[in-house]
LOTOR-751534 format. One line per field, with one value per residue: residue number from 1; residue in three letters; x, y, z of N, C-alpha, C in turn. Coordinates in pm, 1 decimal. Layout:
% residues N
resi <- c(NUM, ...)
resn <- c(ALA, ...)
n_x <- c(X, ...)
n_y <- c(Y, ...)
n_z <- c(Z, ...)
ca_x <- c(X, ...)
ca_y <- c(Y, ...)
ca_z <- c(Z, ...)
c_x <- c(X, ...)
c_y <- c(Y, ...)
c_z <- c(Z, ...)
//
This chain:
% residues 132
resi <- c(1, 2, 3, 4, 5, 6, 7, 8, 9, 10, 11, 12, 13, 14, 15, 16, 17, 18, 19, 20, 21, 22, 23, 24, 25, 26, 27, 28, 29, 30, 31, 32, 33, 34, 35, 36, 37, 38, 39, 40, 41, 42, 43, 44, 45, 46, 47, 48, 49, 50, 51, 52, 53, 54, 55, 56, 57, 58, 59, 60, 61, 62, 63, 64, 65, 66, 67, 68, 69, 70, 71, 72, 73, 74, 75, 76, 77, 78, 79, 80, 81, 82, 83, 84, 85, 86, 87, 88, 89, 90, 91, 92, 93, 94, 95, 96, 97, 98, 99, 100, 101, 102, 103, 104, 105, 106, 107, 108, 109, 110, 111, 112, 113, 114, 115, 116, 117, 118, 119, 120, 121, 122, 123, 124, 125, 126, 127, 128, 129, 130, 131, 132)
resn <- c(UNK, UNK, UNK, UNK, UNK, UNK, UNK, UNK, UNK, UNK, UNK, UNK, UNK, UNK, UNK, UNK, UNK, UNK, UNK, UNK, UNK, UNK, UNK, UNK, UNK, UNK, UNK, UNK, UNK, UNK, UNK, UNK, UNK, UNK, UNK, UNK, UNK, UNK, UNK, UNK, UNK, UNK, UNK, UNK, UNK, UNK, UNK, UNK, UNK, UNK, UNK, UNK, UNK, UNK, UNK, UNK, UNK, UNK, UNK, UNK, UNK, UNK, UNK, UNK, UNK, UNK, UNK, UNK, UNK, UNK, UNK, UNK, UNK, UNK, UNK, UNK, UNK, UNK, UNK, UNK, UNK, UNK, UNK, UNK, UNK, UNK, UNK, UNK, UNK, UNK, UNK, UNK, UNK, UNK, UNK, UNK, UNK, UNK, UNK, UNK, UNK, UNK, UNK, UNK, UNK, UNK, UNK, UNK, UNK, UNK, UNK, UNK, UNK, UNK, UNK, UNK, UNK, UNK, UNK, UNK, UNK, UNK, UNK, UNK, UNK, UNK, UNK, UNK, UNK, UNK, UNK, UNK)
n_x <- c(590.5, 405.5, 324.3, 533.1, 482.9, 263.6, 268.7, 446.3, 292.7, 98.0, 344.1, 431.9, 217.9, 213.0, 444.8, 390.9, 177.7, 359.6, 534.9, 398.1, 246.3, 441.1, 624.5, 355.1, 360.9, 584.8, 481.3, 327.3, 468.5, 705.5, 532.2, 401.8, 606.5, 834.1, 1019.2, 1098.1, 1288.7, 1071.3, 1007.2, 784.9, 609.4, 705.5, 540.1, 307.7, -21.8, -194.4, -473.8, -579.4, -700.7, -449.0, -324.9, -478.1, -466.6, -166.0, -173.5, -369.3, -230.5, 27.2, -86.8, -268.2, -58.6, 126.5, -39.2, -58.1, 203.6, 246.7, 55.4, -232.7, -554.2, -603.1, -769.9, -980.8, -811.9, -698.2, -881.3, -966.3, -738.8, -692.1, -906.3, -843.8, -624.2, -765.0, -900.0, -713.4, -634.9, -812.3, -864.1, -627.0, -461.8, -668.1, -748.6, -556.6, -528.2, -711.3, -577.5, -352.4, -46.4, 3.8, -65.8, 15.8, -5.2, 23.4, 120.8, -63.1, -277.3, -209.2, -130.4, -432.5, -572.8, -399.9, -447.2, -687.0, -719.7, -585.1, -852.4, -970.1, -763.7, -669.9, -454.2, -252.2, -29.2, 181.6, 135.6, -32.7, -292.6, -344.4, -176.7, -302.6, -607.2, -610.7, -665.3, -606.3)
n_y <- c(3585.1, 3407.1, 3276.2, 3130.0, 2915.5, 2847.1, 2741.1, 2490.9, 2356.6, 2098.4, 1890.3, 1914.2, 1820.5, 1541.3, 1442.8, 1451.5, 1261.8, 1053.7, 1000.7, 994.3, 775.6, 560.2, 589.0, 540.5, 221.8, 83.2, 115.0, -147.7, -374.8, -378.8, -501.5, -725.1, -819.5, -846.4, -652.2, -375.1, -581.1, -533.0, -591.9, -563.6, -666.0, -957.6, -1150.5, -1152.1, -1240.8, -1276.7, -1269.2, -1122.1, -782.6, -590.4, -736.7, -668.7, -416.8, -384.8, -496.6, -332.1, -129.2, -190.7, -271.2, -45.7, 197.5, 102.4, 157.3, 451.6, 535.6, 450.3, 597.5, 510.2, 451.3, 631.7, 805.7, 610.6, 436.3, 657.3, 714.4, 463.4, 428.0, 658.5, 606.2, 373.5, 463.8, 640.0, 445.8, 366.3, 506.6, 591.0, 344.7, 288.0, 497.0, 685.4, 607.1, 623.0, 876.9, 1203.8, 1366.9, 1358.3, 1486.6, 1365.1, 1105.3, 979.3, 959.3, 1102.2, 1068.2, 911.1, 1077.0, 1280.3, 1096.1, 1032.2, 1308.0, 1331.4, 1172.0, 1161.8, 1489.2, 1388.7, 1252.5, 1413.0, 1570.7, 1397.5, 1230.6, 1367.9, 1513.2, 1305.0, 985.1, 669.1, 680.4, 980.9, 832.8, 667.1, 664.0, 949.6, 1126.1, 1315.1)
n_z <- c(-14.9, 62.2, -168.1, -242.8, 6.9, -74.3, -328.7, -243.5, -111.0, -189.1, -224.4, 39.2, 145.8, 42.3, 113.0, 422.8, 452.1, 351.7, 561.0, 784.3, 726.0, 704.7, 951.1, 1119.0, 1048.2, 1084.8, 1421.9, 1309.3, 1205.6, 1442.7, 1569.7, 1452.4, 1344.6, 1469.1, 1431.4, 1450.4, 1724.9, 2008.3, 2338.3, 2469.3, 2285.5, 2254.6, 2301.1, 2138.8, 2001.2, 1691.7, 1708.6, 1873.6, 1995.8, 2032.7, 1845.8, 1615.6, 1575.4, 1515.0, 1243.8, 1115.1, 1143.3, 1001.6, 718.0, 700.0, 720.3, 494.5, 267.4, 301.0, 306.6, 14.8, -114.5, -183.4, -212.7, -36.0, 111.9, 275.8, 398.0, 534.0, 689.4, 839.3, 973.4, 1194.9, 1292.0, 1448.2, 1572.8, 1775.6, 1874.0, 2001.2, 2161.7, 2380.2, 2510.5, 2573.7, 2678.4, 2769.3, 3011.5, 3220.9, 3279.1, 3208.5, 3016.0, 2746.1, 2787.6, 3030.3, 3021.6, 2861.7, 2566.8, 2353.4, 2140.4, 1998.5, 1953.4, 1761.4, 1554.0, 1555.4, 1458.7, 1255.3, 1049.2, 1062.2, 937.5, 645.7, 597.8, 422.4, 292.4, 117.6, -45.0, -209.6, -494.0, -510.4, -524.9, -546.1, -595.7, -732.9, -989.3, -1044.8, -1066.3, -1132.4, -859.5, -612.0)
ca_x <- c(629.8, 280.1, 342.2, 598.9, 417.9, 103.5, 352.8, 479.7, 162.9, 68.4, 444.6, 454.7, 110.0, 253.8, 534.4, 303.4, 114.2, 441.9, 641.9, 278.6, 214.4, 591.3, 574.5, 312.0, 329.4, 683.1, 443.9, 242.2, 586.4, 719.9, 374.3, 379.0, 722.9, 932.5, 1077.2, 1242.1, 1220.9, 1056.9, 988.8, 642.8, 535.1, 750.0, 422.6, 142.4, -159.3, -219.0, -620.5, -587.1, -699.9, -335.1, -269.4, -550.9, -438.0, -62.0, -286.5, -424.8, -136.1, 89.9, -140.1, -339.8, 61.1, 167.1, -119.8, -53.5, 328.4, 245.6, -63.3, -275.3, -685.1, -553.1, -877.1, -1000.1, -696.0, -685.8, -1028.4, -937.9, -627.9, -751.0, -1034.5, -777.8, -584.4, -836.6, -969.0, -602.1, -562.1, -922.1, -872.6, -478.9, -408.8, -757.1, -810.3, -500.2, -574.4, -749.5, -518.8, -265.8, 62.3, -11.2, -87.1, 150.3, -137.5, 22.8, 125.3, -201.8, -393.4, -154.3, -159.4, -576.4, -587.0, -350.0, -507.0, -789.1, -674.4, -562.0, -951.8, -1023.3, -702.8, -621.3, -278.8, -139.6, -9.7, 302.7, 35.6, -79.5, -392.8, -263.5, -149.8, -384.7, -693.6, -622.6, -731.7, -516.9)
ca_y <- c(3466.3, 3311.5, 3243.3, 3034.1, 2833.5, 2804.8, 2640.8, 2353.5, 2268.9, 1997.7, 1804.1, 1864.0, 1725.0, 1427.1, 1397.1, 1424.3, 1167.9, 940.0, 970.4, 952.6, 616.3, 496.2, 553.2, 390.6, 87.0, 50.5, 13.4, -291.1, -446.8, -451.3, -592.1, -834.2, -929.3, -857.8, -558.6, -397.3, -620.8, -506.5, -667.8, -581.3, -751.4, -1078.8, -1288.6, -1124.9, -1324.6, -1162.7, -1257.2, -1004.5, -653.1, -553.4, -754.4, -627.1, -252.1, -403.9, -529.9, -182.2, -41.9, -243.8, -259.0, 116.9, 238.9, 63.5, 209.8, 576.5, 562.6, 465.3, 679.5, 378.8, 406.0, 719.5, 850.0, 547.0, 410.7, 727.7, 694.0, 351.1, 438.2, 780.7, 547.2, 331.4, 574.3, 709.1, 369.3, 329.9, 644.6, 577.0, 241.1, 261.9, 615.7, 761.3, 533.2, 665.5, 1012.7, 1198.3, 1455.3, 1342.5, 1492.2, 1303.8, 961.5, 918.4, 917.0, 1228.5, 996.0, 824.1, 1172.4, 1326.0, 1038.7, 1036.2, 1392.2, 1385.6, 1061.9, 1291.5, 1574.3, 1352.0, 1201.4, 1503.0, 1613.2, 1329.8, 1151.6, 1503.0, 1492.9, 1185.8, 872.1, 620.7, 755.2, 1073.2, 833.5, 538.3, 761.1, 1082.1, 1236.5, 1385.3)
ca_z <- c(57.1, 50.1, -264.4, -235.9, 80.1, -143.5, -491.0, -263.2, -45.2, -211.9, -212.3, 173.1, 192.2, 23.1, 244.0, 548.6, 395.8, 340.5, 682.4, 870.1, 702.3, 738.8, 1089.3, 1169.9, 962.6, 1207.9, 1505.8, 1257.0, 1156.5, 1534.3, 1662.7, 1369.9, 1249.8, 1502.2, 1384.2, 1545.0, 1865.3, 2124.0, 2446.8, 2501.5, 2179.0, 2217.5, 2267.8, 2088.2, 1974.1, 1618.4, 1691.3, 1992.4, 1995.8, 1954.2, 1674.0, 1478.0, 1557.7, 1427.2, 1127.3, 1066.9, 1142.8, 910.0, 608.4, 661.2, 691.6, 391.1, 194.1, 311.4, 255.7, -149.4, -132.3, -237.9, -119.3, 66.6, 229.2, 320.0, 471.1, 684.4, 806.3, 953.8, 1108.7, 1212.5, 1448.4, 1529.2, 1689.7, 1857.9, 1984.4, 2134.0, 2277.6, 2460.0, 2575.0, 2675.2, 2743.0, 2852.0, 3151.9, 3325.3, 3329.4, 3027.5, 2907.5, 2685.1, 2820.1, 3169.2, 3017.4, 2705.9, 2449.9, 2280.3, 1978.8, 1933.7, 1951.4, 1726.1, 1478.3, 1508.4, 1358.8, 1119.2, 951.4, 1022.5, 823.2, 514.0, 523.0, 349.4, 218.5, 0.6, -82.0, -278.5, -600.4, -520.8, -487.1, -627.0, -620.5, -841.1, -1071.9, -1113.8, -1035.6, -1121.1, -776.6, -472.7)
c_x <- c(517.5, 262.4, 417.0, 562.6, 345.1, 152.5, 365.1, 404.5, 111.1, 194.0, 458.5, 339.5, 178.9, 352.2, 477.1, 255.5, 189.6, 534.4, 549.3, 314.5, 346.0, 615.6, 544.1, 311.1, 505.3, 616.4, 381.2, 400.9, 690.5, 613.1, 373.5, 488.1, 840.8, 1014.1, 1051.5, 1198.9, 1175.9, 983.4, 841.9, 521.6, 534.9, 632.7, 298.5, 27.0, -180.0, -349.8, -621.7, -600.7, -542.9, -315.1, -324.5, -473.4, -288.3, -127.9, -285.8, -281.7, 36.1, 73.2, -215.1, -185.7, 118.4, 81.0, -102.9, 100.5, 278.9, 112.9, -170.2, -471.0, -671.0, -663.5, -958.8, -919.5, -654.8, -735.5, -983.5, -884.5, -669.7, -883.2, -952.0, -690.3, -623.3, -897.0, -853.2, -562.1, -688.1, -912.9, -725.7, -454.3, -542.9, -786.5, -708.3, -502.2, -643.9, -645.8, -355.1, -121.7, 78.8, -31.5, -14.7, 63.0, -105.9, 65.8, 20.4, -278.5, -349.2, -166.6, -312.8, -610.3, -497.9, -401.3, -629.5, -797.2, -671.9, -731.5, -984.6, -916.9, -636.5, -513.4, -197.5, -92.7, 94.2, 236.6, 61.3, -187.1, -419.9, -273.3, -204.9, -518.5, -716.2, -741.5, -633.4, -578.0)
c_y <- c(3362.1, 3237.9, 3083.8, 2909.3, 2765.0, 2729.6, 2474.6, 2271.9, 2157.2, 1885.3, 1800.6, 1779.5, 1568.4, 1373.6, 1386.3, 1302.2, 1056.8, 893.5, 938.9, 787.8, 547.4, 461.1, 496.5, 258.2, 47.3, -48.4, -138.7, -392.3, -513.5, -538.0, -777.0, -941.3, -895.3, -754.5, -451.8, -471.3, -553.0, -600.4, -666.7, -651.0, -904.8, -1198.5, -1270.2, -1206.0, -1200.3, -1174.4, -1190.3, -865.7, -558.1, -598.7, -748.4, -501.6, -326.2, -472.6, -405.3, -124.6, -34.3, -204.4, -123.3, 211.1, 242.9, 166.1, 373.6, 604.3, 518.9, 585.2, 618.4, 395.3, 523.0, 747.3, 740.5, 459.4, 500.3, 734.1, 588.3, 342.0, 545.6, 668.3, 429.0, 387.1, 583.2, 628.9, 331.8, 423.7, 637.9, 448.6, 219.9, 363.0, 677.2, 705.0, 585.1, 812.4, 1084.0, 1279.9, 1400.7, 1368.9, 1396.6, 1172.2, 890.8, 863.1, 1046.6, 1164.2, 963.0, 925.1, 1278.6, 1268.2, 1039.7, 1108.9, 1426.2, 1279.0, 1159.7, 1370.0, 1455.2, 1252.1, 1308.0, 1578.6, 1560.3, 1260.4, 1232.4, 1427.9, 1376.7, 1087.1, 806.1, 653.0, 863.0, 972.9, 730.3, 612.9, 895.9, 1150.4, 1212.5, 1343.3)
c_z <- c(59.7, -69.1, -303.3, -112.0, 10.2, -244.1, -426.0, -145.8, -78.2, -201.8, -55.0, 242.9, 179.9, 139.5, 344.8, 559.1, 425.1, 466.5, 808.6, 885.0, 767.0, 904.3, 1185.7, 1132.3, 1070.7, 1308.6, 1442.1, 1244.6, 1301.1, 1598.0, 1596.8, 1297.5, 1314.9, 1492.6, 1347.0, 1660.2, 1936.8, 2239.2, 2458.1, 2386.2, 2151.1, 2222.6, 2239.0, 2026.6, 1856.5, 1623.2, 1861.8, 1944.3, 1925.7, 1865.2, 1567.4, 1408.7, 1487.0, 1262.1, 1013.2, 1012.6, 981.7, 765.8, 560.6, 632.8, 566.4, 281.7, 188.1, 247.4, 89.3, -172.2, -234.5, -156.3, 6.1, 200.9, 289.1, 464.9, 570.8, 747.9, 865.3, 1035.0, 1216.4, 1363.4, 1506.7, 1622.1, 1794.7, 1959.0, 2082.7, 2165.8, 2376.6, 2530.8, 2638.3, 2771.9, 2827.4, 2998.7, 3258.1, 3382.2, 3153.0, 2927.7, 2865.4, 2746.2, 2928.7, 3138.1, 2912.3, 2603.0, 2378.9, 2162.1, 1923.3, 1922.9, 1808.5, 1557.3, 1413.1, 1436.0, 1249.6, 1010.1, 916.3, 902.7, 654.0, 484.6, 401.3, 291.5, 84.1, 2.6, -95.2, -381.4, -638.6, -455.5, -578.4, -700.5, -716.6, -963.4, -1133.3, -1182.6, -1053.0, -1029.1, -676.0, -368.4)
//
């Protein structure tokens, strides 16, 4: 059975990789274009803190869903995360379930993870670059 875990490890990396990015590049797209509305974005300032992280989020997203600059692009998001799970969620209490920072902590290490795991073999990266 390990066998068969260990054959398609690298295609679920990818997918990790591609529904991560997708994801988040959502929150960049409502922050930044509206879409999908949401209320708490209707009058953002894109030279505001938030509308960098929709920035990041948009363009480091984009980059992860093609698997484009992979490990780079996860390092950024990966500390963006982390700076909005410390500056939104940590101030109300620290542990995650209690402050609704279990997305942004969740997101931090899995960008995490792909600094050092790569794109996986369905990138760009793969196929410009030959490297995962």
């Amino acid at each position: 059975m390990d066998q068969v875990f260990t054959k398609w490890q690298p295609i679920v990396l990818s997918l990790l990789r591609f529904m991560s990015g997708l994801l988040l590049m959502q929150h960049g797209t409502a922050k930044l274009l509206g879409f999908p509305s949401l209320p708490m974005f209707a009058d953002l300032q894109v030279a505001s803190l938030v509308g960098v992280a929709g920035i990041i989020e948009l363009v480091g997203g984009g980059l992860l869903v093609v698997g484009l600059f992979t490990r780079a692009a996860a390092f950024i998001t990966s500390g963006m995360t982390a700076v909005a799970y410390f500056l939104v969620h940590a101030p109300k209490t620290f542990m995650p379930i209690a402050n609704g920072g279990e997305l942004a902590a969740l997101y931090c290490f899995v960008f995490f993870y792909l600094v050092f795991a790569g794109g996986g073999p369905i990138s760009l990266d793969k196929v410009l670059f030959n490297r995962s």
